[in-house]
mmCIF file of the N, C-alpha and C atoms, coordinates in Angstrom:
data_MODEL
# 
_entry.id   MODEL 
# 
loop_
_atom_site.group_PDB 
_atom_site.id 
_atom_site.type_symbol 
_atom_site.label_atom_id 
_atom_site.label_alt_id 
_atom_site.label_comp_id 
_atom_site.label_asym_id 
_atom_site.label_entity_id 
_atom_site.label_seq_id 
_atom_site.pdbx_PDB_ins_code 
_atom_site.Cartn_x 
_atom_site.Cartn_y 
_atom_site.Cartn_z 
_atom_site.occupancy 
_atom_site.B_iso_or_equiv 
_atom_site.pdbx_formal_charge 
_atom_site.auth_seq_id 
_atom_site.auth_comp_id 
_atom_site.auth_asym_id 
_atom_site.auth_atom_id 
_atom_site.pdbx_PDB_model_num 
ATOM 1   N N  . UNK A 1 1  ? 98.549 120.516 195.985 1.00 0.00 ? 1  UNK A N  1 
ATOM 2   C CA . UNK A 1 1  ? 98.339 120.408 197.421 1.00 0.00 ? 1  UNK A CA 1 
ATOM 3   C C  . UNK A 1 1  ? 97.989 121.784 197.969 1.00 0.00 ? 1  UNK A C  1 
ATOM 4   N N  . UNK A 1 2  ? 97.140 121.860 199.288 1.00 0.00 ? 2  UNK A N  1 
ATOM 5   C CA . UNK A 1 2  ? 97.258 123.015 199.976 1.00 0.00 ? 2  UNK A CA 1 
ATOM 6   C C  . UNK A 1 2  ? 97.785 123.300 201.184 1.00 0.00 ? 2  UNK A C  1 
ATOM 7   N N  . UNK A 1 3  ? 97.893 124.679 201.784 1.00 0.00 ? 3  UNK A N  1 
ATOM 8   C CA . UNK A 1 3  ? 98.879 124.615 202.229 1.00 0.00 ? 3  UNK A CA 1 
ATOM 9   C C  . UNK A 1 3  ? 98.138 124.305 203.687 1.00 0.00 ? 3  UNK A C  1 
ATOM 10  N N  . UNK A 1 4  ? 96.991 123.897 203.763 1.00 0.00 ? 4  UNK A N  1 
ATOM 11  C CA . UNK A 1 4  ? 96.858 123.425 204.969 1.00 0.00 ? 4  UNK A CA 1 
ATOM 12  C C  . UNK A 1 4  ? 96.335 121.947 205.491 1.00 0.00 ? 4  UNK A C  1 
ATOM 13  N N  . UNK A 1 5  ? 96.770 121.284 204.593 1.00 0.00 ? 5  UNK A N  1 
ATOM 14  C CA . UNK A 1 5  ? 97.039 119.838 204.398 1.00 0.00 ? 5  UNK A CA 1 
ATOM 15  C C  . UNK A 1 5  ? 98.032 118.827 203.436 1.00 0.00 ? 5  UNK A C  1 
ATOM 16  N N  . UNK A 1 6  ? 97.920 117.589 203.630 1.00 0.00 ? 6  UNK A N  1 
ATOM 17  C CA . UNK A 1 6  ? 99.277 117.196 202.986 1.00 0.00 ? 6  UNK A CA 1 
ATOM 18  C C  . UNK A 1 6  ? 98.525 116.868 201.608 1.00 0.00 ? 6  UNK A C  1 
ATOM 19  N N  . UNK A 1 7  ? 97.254 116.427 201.564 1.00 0.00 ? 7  UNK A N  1 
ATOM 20  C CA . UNK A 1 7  ? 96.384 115.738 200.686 1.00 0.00 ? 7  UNK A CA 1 
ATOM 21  C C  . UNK A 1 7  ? 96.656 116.195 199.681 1.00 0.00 ? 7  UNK A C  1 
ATOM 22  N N  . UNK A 1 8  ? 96.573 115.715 198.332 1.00 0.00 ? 8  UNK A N  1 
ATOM 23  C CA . UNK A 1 8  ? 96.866 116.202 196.810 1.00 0.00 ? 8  UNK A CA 1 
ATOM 24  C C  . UNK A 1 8  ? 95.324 117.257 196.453 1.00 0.00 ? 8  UNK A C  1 
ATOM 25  N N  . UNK A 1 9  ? 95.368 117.753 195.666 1.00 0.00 ? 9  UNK A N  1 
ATOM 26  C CA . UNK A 1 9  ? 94.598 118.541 195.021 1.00 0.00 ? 9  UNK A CA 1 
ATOM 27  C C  . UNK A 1 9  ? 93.572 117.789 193.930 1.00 0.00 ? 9  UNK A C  1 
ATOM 28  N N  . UNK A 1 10 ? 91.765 117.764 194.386 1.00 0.00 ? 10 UNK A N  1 
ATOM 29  C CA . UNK A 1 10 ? 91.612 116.720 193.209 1.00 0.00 ? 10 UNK A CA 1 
ATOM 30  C C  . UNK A 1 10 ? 91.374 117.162 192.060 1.00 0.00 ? 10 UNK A C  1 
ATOM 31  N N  . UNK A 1 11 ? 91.688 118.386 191.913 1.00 0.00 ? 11 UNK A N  1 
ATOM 32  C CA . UNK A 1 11 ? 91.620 118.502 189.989 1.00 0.00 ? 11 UNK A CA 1 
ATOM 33  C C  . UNK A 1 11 ? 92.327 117.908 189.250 1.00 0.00 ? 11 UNK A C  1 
ATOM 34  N N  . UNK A 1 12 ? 93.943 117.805 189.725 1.00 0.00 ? 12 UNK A N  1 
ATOM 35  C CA . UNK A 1 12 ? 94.393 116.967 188.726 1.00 0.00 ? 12 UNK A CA 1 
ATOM 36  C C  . UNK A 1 12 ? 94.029 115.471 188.265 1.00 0.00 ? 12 UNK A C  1 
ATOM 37  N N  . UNK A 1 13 ? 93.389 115.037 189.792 1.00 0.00 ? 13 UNK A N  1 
ATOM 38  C CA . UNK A 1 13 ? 93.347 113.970 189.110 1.00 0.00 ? 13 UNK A CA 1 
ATOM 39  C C  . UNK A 1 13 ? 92.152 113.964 188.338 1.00 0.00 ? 13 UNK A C  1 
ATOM 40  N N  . UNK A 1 14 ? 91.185 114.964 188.479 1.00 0.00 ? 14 UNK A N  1 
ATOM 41  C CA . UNK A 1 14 ? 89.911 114.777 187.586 1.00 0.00 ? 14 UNK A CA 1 
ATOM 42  C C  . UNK A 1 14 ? 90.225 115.166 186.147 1.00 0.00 ? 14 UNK A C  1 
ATOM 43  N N  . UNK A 1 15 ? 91.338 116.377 185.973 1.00 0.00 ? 15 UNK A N  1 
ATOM 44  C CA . UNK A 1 15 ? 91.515 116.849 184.781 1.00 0.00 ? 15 UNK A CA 1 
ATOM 45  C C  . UNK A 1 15 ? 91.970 114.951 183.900 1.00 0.00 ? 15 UNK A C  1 
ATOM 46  N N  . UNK A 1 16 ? 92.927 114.667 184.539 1.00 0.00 ? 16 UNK A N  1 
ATOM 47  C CA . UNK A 1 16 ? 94.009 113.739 184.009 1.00 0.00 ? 16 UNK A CA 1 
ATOM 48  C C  . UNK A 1 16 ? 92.505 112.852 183.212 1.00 0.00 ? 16 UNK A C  1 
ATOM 49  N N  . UNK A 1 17 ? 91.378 111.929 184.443 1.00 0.00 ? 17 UNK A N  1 
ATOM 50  C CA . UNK A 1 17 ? 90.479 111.310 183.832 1.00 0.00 ? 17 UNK A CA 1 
ATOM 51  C C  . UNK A 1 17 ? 90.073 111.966 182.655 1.00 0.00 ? 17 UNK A C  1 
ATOM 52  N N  . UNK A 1 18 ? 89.776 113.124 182.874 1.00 0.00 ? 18 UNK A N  1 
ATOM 53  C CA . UNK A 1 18 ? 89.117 114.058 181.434 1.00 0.00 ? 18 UNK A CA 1 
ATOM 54  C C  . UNK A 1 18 ? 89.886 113.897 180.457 1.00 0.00 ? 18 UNK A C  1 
ATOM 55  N N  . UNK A 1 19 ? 91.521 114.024 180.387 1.00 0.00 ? 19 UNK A N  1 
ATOM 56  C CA . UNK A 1 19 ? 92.610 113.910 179.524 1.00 0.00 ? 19 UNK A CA 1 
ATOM 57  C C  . UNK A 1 19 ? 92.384 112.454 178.899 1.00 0.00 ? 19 UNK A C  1 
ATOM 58  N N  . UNK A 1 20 ? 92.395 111.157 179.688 1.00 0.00 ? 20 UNK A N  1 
ATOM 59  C CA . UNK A 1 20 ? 92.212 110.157 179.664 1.00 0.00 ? 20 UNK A CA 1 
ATOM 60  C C  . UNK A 1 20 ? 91.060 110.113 178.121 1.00 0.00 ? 20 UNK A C  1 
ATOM 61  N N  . UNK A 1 21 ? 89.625 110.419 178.748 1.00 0.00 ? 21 UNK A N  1 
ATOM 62  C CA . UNK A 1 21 ? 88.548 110.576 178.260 1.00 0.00 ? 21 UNK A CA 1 
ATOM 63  C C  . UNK A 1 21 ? 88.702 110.947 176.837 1.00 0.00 ? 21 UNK A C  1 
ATOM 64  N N  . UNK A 1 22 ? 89.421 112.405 176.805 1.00 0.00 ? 22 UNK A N  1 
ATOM 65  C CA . UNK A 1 22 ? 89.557 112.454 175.627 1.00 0.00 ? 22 UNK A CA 1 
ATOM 66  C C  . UNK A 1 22 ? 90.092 112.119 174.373 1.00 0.00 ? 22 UNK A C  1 
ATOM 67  N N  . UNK A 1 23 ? 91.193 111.077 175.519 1.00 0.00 ? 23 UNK A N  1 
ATOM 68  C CA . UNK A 1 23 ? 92.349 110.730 174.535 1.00 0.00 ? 23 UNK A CA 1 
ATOM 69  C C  . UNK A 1 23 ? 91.802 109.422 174.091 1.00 0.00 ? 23 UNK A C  1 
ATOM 70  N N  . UNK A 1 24 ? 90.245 108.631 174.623 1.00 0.00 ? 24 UNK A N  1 
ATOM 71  C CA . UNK A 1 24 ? 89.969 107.632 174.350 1.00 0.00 ? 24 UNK A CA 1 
ATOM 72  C C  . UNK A 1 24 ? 89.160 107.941 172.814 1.00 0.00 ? 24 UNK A C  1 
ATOM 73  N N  . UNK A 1 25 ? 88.817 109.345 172.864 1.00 0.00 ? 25 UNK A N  1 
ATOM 74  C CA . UNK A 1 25 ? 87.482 109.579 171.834 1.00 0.00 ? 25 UNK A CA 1 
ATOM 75  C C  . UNK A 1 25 ? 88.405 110.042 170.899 1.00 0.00 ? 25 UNK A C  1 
ATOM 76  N N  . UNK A 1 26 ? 89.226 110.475 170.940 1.00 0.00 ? 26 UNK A N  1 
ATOM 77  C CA . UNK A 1 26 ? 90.410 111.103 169.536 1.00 0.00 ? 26 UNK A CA 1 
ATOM 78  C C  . UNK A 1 26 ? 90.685 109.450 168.548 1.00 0.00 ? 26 UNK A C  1 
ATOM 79  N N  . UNK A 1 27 ? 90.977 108.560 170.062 1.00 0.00 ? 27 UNK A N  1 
ATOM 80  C CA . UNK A 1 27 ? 90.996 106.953 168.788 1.00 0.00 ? 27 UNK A CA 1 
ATOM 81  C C  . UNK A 1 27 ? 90.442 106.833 168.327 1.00 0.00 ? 27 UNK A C  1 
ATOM 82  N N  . UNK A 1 28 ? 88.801 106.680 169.108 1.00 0.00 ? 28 UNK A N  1 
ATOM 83  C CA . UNK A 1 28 ? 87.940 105.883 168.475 1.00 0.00 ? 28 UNK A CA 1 
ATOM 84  C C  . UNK A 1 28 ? 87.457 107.104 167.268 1.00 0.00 ? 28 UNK A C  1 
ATOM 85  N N  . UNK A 1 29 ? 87.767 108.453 167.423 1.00 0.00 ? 29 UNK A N  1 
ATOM 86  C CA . UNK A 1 29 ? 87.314 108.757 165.627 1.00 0.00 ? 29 UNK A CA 1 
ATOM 87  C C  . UNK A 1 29 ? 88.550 108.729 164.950 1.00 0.00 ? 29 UNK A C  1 
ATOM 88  N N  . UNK A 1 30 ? 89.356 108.518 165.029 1.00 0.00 ? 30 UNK A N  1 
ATOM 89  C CA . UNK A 1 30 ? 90.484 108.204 164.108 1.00 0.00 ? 30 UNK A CA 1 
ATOM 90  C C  . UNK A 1 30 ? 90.143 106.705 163.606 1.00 0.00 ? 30 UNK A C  1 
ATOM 91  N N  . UNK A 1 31 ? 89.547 105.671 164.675 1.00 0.00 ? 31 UNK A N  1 
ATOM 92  C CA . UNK A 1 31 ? 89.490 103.874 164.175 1.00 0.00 ? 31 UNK A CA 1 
ATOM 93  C C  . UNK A 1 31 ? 88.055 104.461 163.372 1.00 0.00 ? 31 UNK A C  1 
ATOM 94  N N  . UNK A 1 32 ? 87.151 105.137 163.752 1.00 0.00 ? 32 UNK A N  1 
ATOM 95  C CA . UNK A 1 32 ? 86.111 105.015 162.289 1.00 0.00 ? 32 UNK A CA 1 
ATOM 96  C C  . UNK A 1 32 ? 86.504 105.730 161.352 1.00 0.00 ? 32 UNK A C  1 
ATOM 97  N N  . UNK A 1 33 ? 87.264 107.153 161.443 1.00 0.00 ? 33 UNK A N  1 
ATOM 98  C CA . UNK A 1 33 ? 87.484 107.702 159.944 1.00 0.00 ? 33 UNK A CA 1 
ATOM 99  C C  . UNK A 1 33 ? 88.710 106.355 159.056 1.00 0.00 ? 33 UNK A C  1 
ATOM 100 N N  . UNK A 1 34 ? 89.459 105.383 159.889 1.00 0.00 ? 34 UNK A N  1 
ATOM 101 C CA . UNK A 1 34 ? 90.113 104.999 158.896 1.00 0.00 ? 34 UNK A CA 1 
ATOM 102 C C  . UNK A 1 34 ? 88.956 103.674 158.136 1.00 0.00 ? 34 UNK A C  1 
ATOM 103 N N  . UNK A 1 35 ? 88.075 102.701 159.298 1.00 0.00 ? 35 UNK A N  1 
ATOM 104 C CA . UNK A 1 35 ? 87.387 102.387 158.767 1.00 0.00 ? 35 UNK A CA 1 
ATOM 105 C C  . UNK A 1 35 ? 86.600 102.551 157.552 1.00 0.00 ? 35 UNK A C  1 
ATOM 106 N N  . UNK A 1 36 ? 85.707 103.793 158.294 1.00 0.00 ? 36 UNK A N  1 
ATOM 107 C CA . UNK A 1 36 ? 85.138 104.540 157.051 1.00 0.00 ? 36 UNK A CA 1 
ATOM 108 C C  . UNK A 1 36 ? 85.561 104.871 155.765 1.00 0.00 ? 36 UNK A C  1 
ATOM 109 N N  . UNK A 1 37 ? 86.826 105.237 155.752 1.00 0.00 ? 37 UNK A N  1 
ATOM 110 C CA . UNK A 1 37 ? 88.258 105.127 154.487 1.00 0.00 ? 37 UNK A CA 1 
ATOM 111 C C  . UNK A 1 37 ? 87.616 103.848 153.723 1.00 0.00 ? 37 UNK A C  1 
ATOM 112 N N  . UNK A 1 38 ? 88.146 103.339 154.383 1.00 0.00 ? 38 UNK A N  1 
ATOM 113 C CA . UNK A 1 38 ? 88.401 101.538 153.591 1.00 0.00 ? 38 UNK A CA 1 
ATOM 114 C C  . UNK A 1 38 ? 86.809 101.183 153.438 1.00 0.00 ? 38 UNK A C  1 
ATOM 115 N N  . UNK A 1 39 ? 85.516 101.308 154.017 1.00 0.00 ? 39 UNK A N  1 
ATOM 116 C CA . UNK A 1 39 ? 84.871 100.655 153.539 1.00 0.00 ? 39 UNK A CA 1 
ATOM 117 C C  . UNK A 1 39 ? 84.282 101.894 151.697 1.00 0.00 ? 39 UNK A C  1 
ATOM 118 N N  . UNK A 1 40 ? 84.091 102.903 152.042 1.00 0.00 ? 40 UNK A N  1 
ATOM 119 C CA . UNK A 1 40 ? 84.238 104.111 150.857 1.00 0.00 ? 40 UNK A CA 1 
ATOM 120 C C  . UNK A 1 40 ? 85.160 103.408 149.878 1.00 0.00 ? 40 UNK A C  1 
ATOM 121 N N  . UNK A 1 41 ? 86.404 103.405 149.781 1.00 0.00 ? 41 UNK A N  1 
ATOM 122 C CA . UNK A 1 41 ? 87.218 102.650 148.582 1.00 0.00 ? 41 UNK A CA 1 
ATOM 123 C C  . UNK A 1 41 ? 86.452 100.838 148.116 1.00 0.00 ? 41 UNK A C  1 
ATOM 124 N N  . UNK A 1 42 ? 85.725 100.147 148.992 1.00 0.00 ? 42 UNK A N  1 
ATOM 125 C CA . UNK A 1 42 ? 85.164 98.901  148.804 1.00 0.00 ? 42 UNK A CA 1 
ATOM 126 C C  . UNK A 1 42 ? 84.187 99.266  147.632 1.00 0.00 ? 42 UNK A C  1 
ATOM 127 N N  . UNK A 1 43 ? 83.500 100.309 148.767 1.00 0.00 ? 43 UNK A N  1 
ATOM 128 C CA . UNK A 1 43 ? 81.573 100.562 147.730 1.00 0.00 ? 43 UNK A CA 1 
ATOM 129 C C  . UNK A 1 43 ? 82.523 101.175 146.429 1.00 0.00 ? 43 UNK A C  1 
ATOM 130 N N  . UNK A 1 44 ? 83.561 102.253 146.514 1.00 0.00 ? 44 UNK A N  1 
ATOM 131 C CA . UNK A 1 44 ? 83.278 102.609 144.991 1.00 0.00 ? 44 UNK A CA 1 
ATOM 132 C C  . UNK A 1 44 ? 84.135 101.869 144.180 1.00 0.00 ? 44 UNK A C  1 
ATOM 133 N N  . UNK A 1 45 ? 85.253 100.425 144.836 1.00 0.00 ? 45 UNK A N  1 
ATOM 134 C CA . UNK A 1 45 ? 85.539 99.604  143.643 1.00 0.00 ? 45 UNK A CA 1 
ATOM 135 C C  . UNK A 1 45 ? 84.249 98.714  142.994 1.00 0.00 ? 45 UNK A C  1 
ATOM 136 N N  . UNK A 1 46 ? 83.733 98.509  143.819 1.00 0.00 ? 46 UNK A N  1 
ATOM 137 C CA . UNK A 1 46 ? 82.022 97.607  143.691 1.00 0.00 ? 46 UNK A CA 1 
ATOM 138 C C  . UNK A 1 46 ? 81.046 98.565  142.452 1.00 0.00 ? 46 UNK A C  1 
ATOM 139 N N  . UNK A 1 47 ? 80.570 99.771  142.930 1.00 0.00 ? 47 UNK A N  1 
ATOM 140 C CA . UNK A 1 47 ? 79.597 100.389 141.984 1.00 0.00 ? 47 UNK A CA 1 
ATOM 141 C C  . UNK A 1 47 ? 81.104 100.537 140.743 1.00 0.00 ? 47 UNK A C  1 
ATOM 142 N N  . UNK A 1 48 ? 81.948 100.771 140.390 1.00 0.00 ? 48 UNK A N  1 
ATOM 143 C CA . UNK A 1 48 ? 82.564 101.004 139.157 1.00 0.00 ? 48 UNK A CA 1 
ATOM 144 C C  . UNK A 1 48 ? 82.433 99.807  138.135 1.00 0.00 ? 48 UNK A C  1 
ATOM 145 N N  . UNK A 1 49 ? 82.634 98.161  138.974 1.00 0.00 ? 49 UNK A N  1 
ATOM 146 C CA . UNK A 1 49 ? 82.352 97.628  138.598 1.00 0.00 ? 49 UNK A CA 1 
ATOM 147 C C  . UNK A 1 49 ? 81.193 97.438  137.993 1.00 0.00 ? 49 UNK A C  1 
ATOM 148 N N  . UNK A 1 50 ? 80.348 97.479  139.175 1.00 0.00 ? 50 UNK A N  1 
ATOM 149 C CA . UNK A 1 50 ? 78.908 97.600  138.702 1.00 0.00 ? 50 UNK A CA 1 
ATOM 150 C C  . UNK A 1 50 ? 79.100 98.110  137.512 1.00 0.00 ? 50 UNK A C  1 
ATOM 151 N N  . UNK A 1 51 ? 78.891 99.698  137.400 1.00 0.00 ? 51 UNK A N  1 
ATOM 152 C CA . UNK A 1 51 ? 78.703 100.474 136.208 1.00 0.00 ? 51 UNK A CA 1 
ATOM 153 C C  . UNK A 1 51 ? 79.563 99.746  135.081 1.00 0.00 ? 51 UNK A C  1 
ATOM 154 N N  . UNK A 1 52 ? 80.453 99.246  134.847 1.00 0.00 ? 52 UNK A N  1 
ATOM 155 C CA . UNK A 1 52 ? 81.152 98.759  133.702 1.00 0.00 ? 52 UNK A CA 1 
ATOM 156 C C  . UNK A 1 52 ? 80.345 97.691  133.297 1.00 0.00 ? 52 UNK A C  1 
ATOM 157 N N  . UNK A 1 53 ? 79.693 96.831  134.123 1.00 0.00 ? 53 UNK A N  1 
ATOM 158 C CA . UNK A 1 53 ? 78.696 95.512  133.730 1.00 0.00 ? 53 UNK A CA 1 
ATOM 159 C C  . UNK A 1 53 ? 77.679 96.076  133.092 1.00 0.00 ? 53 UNK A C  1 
ATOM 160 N N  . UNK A 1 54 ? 76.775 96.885  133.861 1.00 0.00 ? 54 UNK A N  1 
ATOM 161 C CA . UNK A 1 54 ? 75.919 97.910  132.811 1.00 0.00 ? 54 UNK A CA 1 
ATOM 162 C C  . UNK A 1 54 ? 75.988 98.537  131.557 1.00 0.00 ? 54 UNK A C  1 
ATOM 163 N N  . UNK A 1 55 ? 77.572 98.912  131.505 1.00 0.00 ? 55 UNK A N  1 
ATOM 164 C CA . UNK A 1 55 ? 77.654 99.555  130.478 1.00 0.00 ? 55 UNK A CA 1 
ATOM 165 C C  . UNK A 1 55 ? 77.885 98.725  129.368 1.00 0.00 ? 55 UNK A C  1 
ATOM 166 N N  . UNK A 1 56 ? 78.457 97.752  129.931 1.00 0.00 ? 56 UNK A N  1 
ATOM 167 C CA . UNK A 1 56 ? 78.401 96.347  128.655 1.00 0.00 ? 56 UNK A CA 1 
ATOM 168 C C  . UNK A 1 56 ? 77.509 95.636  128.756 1.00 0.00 ? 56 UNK A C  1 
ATOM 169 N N  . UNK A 1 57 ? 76.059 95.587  129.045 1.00 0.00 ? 57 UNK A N  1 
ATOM 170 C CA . UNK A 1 57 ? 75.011 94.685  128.918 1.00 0.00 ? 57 UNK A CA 1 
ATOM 171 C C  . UNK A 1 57 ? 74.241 96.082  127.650 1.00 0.00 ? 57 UNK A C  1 
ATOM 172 N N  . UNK A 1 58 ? 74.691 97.357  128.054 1.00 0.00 ? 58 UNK A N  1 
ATOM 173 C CA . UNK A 1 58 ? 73.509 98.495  127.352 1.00 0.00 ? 58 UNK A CA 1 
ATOM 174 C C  . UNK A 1 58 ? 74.286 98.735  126.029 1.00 0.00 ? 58 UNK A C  1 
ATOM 175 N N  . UNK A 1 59 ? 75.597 97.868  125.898 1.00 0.00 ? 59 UNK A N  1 
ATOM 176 C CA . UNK A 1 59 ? 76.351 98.533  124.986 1.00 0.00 ? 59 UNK A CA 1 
ATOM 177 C C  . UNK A 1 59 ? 77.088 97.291  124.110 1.00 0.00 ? 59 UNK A C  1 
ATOM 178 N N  . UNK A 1 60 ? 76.575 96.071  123.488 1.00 0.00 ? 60 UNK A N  1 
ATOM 179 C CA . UNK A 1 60 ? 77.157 94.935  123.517 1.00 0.00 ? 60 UNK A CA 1 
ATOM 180 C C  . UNK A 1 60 ? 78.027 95.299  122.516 1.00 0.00 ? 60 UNK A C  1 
ATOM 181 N N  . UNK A 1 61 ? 79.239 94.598  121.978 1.00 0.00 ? 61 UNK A N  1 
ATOM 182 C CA . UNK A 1 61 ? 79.726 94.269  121.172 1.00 0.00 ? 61 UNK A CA 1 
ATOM 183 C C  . UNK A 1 61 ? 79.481 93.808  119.955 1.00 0.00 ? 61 UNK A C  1 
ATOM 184 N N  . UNK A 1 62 ? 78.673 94.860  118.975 1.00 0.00 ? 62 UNK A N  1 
ATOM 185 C CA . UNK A 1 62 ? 77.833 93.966  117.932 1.00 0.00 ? 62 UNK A CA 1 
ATOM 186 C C  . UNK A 1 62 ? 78.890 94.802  116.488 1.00 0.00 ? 62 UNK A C  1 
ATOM 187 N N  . UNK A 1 63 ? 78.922 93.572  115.382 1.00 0.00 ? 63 UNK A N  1 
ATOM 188 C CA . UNK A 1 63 ? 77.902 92.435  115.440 1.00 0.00 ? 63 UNK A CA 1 
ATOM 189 C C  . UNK A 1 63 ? 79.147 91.223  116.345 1.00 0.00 ? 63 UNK A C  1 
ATOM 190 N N  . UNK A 1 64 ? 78.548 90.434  116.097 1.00 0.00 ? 64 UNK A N  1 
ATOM 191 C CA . UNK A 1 64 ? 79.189 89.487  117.024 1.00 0.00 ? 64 UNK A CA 1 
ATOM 192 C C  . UNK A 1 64 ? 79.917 88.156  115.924 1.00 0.00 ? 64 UNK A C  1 
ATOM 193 N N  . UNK A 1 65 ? 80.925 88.015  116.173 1.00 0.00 ? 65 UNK A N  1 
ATOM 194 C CA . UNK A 1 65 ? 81.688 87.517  115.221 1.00 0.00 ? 65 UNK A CA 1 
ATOM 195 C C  . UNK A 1 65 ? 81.128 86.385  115.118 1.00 0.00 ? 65 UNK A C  1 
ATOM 196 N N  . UNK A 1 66 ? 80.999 85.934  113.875 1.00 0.00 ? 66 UNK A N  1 
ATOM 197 C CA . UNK A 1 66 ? 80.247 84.838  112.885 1.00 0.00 ? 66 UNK A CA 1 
ATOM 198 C C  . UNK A 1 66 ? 81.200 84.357  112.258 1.00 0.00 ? 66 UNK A C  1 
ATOM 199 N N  . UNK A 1 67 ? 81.150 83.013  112.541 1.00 0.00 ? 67 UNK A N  1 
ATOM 200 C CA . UNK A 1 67 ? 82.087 81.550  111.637 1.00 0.00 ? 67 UNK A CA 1 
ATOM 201 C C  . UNK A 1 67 ? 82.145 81.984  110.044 1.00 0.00 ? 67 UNK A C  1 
ATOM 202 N N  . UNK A 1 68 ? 83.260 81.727  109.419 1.00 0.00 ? 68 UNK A N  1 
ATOM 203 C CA . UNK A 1 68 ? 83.093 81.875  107.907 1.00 0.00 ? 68 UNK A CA 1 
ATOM 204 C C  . UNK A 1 68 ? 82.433 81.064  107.282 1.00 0.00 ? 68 UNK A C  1 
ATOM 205 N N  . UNK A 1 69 ? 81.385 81.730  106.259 1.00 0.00 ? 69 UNK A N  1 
ATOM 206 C CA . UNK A 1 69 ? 80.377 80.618  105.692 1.00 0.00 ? 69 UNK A CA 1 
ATOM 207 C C  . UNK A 1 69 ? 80.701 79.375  105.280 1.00 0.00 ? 69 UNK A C  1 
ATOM 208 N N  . UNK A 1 70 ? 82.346 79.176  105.082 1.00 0.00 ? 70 UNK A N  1 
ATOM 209 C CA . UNK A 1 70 ? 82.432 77.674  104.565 1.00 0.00 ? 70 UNK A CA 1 
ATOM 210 C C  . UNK A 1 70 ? 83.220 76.844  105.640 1.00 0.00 ? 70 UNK A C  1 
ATOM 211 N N  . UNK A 1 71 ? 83.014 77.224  106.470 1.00 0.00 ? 71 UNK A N  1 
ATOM 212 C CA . UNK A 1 71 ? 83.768 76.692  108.089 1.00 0.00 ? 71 UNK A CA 1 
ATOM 213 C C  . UNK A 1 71 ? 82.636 75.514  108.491 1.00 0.00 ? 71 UNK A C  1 
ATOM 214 N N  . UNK A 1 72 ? 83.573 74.819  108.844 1.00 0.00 ? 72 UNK A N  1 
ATOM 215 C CA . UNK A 1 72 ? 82.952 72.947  109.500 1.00 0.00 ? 72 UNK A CA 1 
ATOM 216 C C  . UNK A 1 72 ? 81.879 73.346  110.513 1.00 0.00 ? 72 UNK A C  1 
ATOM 217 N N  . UNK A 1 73 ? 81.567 74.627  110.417 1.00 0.00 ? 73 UNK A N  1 
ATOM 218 C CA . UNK A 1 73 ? 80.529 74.804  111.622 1.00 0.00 ? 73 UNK A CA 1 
ATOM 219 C C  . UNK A 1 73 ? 79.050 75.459  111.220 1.00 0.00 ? 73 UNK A C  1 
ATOM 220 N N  . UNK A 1 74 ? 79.530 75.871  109.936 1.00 0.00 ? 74 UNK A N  1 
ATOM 221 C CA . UNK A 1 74 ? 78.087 76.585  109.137 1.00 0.00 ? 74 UNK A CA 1 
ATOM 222 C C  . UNK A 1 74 ? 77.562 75.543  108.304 1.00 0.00 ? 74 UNK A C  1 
ATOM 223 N N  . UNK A 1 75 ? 78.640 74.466  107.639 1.00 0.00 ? 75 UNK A N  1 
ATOM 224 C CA . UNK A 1 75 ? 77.922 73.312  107.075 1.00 0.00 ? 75 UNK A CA 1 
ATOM 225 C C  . UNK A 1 75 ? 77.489 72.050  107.579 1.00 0.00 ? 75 UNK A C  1 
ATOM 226 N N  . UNK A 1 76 ? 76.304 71.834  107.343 1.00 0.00 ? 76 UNK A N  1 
ATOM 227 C CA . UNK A 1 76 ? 75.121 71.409  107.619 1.00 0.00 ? 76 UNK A CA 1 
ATOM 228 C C  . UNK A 1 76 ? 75.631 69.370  107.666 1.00 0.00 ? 76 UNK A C  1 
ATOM 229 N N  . UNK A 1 77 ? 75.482 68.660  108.820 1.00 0.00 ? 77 UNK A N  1 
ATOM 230 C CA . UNK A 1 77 ? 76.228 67.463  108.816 1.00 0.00 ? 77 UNK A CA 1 
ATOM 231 C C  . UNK A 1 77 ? 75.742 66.577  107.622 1.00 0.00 ? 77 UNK A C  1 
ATOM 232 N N  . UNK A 1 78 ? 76.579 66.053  107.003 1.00 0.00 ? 78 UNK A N  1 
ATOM 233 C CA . UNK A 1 78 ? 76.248 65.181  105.684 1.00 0.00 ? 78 UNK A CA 1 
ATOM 234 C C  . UNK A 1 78 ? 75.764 63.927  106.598 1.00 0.00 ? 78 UNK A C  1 
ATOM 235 N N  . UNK A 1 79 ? 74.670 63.546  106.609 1.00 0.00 ? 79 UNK A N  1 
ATOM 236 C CA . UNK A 1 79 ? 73.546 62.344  106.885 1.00 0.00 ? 79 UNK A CA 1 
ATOM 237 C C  . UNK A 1 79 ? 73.176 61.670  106.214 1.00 0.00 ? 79 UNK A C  1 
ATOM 238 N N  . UNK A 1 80 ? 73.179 61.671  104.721 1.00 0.00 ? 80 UNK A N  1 
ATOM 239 C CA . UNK A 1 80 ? 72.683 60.746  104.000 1.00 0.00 ? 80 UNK A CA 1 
ATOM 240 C C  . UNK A 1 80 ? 73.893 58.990  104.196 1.00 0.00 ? 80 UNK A C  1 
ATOM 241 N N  . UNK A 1 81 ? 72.860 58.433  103.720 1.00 0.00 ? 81 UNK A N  1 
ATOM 242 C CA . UNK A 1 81 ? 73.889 56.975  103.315 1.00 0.00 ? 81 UNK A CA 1 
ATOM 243 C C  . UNK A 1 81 ? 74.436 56.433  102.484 1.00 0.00 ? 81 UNK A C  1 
ATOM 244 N N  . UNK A 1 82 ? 76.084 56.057  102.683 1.00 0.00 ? 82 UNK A N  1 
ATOM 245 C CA . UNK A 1 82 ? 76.462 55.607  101.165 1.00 0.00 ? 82 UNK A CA 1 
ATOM 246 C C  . UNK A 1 82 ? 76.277 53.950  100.877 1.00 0.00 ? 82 UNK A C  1 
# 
């Protein structure tokens, strides 16, 4: 106030809006850095995956296990007639 009126002083209340103001923009980069957090941990569980699919399509498992030659599955169905 001054001293030659009763009226309040308007800086404070302009500072306070400014205070306000700023205290709105401190959230909103705190709500995208945590966003941003969480979607960063998404992409790099995704590309790891990725890369592991790659690395097993460029890298197969050979040789690839084969039935024993005298297994019900290598011999050839008996068709003739008795």
């Amino acid at each position: 106030m001054t001293a030659t009126d009763a009226a309040p002083d308007p800086v404070p209340a302009a500072e306070r809006r400014w205070q306000d103001l700023l205290e709105r923009i401190h959230d909103l980069e705190a709500r995208v850095a945590a966003t941003t957090s969480t979607i960063n941990a998404a992409l790099d569980h995704h590309l790891a995956r990725l890369d592991t699919l790659r690395h097993q399509l460029a890298h197969p498992a050979w040789p690839l296990d084969a039935p024993d030659p005298g297994s019900p599955q290598t011999r050839p169905a008996n068709n003739r007639p008795t």
